[in-house]
C-alpha positions as CSV (number, residue, x, y, z in Angstrom):
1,X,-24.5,27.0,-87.3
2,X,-25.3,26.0,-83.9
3,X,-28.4,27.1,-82.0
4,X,-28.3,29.7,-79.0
5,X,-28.8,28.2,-75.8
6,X,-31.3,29.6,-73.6
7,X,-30.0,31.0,-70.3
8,X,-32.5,29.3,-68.4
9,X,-35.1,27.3,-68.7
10,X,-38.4,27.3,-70.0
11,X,-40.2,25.7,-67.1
12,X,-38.3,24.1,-64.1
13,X,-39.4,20.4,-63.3
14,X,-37.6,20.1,-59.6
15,X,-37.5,23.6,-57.2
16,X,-33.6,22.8,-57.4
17,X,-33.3,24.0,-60.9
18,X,-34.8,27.4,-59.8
19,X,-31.6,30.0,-60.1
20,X,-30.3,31.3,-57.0
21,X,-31.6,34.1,-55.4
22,X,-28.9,36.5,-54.9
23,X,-28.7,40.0,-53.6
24,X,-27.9,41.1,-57.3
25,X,-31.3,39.7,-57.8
26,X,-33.0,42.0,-55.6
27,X,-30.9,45.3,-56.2
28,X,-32.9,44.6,-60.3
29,X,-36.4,43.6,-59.3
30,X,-39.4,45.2,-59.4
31,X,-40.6,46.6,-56.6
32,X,-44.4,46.3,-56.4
33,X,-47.3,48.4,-53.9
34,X,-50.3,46.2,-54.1
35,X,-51.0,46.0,-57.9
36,X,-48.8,49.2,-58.9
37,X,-45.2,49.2,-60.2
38,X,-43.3,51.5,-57.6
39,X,-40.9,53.5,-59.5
40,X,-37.3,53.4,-58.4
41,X,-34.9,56.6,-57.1
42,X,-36.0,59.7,-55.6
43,X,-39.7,61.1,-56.1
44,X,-40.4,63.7,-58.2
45,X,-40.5,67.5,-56.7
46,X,-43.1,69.4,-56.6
47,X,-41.3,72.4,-57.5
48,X,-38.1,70.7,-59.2
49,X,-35.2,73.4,-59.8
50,X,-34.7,74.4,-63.5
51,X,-31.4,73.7,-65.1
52,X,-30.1,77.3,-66.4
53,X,-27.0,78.6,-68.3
54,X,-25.2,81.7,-66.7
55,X,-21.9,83.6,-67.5
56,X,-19.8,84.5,-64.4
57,X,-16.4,86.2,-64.2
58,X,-14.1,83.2,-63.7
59,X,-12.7,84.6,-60.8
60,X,-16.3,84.6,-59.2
61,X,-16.8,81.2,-60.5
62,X,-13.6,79.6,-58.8
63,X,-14.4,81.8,-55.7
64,X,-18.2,79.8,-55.4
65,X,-16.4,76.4,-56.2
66,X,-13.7,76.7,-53.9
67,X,-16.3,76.9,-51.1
68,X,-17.0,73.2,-51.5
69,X,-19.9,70.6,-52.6
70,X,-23.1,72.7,-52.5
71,X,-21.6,75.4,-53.9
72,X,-24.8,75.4,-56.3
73,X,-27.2,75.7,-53.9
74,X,-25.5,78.4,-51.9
75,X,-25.7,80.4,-55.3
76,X,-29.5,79.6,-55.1
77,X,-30.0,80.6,-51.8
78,X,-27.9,83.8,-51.9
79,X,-29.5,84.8,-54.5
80,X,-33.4,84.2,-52.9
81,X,-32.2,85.7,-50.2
82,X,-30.9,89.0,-52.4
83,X,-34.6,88.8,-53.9
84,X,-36.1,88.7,-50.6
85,X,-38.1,85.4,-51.6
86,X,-39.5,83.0,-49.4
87,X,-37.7,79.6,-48.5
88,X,-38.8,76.9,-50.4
89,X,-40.1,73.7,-48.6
């Protein structure tokens, strides 16, 4: 049986040896603000939506779909609207 090979090495004698610093590099590092990891993607809402389960007549359901993206949050809005509820922010 043959040892595994490291894929790089344990120290690096000459700056040469260093791998290359790609932009596939960067897209994976962490991404640091002063001493604190900055967490990656959007940040977190301070009234996030809740994920629900509703029954709707299929012919309502393909009526709200065939408007396009966003059809989701034109169901929200219609129905604050219907509820007479305040936009959110």
């Amino acid at each position: 049986m043959t040892a595994k090979k490291r894929s790089t090495p344990d120290t690096w004698s000459d700056p040469d040896d260093a791998p290359e610093l790609t932009a596939e590099f960067f897209k994976s590092a962490d991404l640091y603000e002063g001493d604190k990891l900055r967490g990656r993607g959007r940040p977190k809402s301070e009234t996030p939506k809740e994920p629900v389960k509703i029954r709707l007549d299929a012919d309502v359901l393909a009526a709200l779909r065939a408007t396009g993206e966003g059809w989701q949050t034109r169901i929200n809005d219609t129905l604050r609207a219907s509820l007479k509820l305040a936009r959110r922010i």
